[in-house]
C-alpha positions as CSV (number, residue, x, y, z in Angstrom):
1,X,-47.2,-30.7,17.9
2,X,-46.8,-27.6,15.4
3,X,-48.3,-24.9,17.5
4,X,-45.6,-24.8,19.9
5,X,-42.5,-25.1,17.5
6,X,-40.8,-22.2,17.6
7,X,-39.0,-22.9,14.1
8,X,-42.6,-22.6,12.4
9,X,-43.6,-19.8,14.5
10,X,-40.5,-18.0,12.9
11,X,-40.8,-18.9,9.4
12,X,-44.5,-17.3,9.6
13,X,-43.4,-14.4,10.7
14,X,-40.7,-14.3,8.3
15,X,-43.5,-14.8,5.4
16,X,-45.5,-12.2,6.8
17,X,-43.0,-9.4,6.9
18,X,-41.9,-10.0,3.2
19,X,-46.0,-9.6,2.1
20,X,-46.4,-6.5,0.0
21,X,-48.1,-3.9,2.5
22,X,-50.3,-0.6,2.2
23,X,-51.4,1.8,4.4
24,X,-54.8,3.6,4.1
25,X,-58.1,4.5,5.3
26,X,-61.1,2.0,5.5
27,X,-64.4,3.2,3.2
28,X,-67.0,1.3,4.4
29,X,-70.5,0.6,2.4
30,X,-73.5,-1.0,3.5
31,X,-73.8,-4.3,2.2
32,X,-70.6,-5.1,4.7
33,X,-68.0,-5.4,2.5
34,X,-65.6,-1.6,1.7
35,X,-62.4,-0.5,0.2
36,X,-58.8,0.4,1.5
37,X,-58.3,3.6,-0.5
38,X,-54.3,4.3,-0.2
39,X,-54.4,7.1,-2.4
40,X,-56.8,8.9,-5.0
41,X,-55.9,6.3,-7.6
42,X,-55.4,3.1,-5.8
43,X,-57.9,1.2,-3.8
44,X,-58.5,-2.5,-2.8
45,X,-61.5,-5.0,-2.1
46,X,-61.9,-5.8,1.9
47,X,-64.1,-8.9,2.2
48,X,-67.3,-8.7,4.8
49,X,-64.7,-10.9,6.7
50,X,-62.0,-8.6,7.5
51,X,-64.6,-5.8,7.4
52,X,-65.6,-6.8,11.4
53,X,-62.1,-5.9,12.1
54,X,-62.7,-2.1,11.5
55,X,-65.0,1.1,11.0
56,X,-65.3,3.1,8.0
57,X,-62.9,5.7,8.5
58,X,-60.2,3.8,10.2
59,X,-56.6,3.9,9.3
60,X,-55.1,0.4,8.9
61,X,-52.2,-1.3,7.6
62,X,-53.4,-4.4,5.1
63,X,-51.5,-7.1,3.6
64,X,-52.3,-7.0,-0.4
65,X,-53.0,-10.7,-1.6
66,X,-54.3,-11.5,-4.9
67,X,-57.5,-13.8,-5.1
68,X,-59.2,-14.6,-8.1
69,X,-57.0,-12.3,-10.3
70,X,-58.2,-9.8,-7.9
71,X,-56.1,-8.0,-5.6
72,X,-57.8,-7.9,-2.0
73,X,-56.7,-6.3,1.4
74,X,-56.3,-8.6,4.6
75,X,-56.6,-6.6,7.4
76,X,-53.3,-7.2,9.9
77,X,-54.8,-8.3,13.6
């Protein structure tokens, strides 16, 4: 009933487009989780979840959610 309504599908995409955004480069450890670093200052968490989206090195666009009091990067699809 919901997954065809075109009025919901547009209010999502009207949420997503007003989520704060960055742009950066995956860094990638071994225990599977890494870090978008958007500049020498800034980085943010990427759960193991998001992480089997990219590689280390890659060069993504995240939306910036805060979970925990923690600000985490979820990788756009």
């Amino acid at each position: 009933m919901f997954q065809d309504n075109p009025l919901l599908a547009q209010l999502k995409q009207q949420i997503q487009e007003n989520l704060p955004k960055k742009e950066g480069t995956i860094k990638a450890t071994e225990k599977g989780f890494g870090f978008l670093e958007v500049d020498a200052k800034n980085s943010f968490f990427i759960p193991p979840p998001y992480m089997k989206k990219c590689m280390h090195g890659d060069k993504v666009v995240a939306i910036i959610r805060t979970e925990k009091e923690r600000e985490v990067a979820e990788l756009k699809s």
